[in-house]
N, C-alpha and C positions, 0 to 999 in steps of 0.2 A: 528351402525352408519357407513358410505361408508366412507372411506380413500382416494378411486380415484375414478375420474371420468368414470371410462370405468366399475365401478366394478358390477358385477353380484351379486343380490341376492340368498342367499342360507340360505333362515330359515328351522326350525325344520320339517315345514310343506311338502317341497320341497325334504330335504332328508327322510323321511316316504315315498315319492310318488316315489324315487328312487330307493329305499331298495325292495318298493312291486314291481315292476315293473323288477327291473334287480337282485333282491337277496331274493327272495321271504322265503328261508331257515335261514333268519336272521330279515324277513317284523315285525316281532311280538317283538322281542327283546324292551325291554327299552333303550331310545333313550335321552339323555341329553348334553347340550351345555357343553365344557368340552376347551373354552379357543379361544383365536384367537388373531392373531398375523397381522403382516401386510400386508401379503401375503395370509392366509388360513384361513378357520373358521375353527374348530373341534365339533366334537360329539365324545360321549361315547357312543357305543352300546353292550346293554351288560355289560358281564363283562370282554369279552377278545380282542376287538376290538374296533378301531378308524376308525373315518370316515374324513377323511382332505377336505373341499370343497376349491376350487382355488378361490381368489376374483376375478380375471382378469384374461384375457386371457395370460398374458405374463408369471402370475406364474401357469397356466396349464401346459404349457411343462413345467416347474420344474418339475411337479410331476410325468410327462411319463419317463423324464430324470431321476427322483428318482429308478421308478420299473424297469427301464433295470439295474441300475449299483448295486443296493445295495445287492441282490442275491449275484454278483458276489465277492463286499467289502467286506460282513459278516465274511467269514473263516478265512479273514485273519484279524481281529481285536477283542483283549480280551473283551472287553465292547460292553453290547448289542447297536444292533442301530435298527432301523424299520423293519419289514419284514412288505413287500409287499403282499396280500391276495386275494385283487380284484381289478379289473382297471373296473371304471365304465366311462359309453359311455355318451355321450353329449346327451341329447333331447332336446324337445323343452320346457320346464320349465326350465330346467338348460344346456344353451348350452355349457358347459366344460366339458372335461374329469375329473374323479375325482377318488378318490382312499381309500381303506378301509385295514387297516393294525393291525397287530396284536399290543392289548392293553400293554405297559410296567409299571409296576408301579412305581411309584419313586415322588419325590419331588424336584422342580426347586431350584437347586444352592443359596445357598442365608445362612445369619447369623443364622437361625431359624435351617438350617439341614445341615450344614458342621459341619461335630466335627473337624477337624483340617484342617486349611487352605493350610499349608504349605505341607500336605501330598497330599489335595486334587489338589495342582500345580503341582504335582509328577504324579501325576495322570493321570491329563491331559497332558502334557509333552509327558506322555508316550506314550498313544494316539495320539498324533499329530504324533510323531516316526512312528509309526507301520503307519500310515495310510500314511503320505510321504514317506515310505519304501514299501509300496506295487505297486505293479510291474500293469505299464499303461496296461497292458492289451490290446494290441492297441490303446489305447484313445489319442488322440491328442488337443491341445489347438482348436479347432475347434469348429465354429457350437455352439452346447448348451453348448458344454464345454468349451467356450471361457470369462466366464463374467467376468465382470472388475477388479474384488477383486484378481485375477491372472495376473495382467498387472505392467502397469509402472503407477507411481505414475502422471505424468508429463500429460495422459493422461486423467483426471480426474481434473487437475486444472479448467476448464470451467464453471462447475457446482458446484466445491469446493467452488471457492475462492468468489463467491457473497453470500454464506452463511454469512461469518463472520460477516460482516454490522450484517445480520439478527438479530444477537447471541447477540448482545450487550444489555446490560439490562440482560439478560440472563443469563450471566455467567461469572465468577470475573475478567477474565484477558484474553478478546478477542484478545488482541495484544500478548504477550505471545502464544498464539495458532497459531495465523498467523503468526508470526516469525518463529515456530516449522515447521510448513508447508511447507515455501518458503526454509529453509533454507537445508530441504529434497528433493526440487524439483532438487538442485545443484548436490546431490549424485552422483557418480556413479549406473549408473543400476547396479541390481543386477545380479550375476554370474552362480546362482544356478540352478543344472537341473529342468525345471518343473517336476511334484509330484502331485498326486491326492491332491484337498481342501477340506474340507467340506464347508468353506467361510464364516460359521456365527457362530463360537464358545460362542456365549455369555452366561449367565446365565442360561435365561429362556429354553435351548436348549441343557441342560447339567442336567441330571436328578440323587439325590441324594438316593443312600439305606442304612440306615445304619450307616449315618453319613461320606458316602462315596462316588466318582465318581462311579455310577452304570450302567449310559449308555446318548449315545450321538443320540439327534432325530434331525428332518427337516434338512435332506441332498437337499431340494431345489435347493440351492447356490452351488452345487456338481461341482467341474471345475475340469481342469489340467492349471498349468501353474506355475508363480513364487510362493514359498511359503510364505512370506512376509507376506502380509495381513491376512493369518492363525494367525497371534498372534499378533494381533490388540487386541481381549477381554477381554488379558489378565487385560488391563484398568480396564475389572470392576470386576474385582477381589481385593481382602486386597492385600496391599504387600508382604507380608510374601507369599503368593501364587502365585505372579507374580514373585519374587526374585527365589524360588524355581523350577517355572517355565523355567525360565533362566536358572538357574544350569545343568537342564538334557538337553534341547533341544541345551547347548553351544553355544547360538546364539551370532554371534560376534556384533560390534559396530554397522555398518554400518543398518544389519537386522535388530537391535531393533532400530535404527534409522527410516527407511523407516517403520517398523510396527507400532512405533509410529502414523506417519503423517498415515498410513491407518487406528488408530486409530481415531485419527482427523476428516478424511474426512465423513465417514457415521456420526459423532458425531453432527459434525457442519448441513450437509443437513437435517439428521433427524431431530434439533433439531427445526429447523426455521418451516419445511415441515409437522411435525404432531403435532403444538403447540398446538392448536386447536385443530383438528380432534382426536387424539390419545393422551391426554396429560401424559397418563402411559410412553409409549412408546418416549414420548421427555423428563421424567423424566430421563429414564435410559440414553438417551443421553447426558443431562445437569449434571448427575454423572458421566459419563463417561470422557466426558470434564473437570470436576473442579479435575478427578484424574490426569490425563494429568497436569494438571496446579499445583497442587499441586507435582507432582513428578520433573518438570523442576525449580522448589523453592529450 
């Protein structure tokens, strides 16, 4: 089903015609729908490779943005994340850039495959560390590396704040959420030097081995800027794993304050924006919001 309006088709059919056409040494491989999110559809090719097609032109450069930086991320981060394989060219069946990466194994974040919560916020903690502690590499808040999930929260009210109306029905305590919101827009900005993001830590995007953090995919959202909205996800995680979270990363008042309300704001526009079209995808944000709501209880 199309999520947006501008969005390009990309069935099974169209990458088969891509595969023989631009990767002819992979045209024969078994080819299987392997998941899609809001931004990309995936295939499984094969047994050791992904194939990400962009829905829209806007998350194409995501993914050109993906195969410059993540080469250079890799070395310095213990948990695997994507290696980049092929960059495939626009035609005229599929006119976006699109990208084919080596296959990870693992299982999405969730009750079924954490053995323990608390270590798996240790985890990821740790992760966020290393990956705010890796050195810009000349990268500047700039250009593709500028998106919003690295700004100021006050910047983002526009599109925030007409969600809540939306949300009502929806979710138990809309007022409580938009107090949370307004009374973050007051903060002081934050202090902190910008720091590479990944910008979308959530669940589905956090892969489980073992009963363990084993690796972090869709660097799309890849920015420099404030660190803040980096740990917005922790929302959808148990507590035990967001408290633990907190413990390594020491984040003082104020940060989990402002991360909250970044919490918030993709919570509320997703929720209202794919009720319809995506309702998996406004499920995780109508959980995401009653943990908010439940944590400020």
């Amino acid at each position: 089903m199309a999520l947006h309006e501008d969005e390009v088709p990309a069935g099974e059919a169209v990458v088969r015609g891509l595969l023989v056409a631009q990767c002819p040494e992979w045209a024969e491989l078994p080819l299987s729908r392997a998941g899609a999110g809001t931004d990309n559809t995936m295939y499984r090719l094969g047994d050791e490779l992904l194939v990400r097609m962009p829905r829209r032109p806007f998350t194409a450069g995501m993914l050109v943005k993906e195969r410059h930086w993540l080469p250079r991320l890799a070395p310095h981060l213990t948990v695997a994340i994507p290696e980049p394989v092929h960059e495939g060219a626009p035609t005229d069946a599929f006119p976006l850039p699109w990208s084919v990466y080596r296959w990870i194994d693992g299982d999405e974040a969730g009750p079924g495959t954490v053995r323990d919560w608390g270590a798996f916020g240790r985890d990821l903690a740790e992760f966020v560390n290393e990956l705010h502690g890796t050195d810009l590499m000349g990268a500047t808040r700039d250009g593709d590396l500028s998106w919003y999930r690295g700004g100021l929260l006050r910047d983002c009210d526009d599109w925030v704040s007409p969600g809540f109306a939306a949300c009502e029905g929806l979710v138990s305590d809309v007022p409580t959420l938009e107090r949370l919101w307004r009374e973050a827009l007051t903060l002081p900005d934050p202090v902190a030097p910008h720091t590479w993001l990944h910008a979308d830590l959530k669940p589905t995007n956090l892969l489980v081995r073992d009963g363990a953090l084993h690796a972090v995919i869709d660097f799309a959202g890849i920015a420099v800027g404030f660190p803040d909205a980096e740990h917005a996800p922790v929302w959808d995680l148990p507590p035990e794993a967001r408290d633990a979270y907190w413990n390594v990363t020491g984040l003082d008042d104020l940060t989990w304050q402002r991360a909250r309300a970044w919490a918030i704001a993709p919570g509320v526009s997703g929720l209202s924006y794919y009720r319809e079209s995506f309702p998996e995808f406004a499920e995780e944000c109508r959980a995401r919001l009653e943990s908010i709501i439940a944590g400020a209880r």
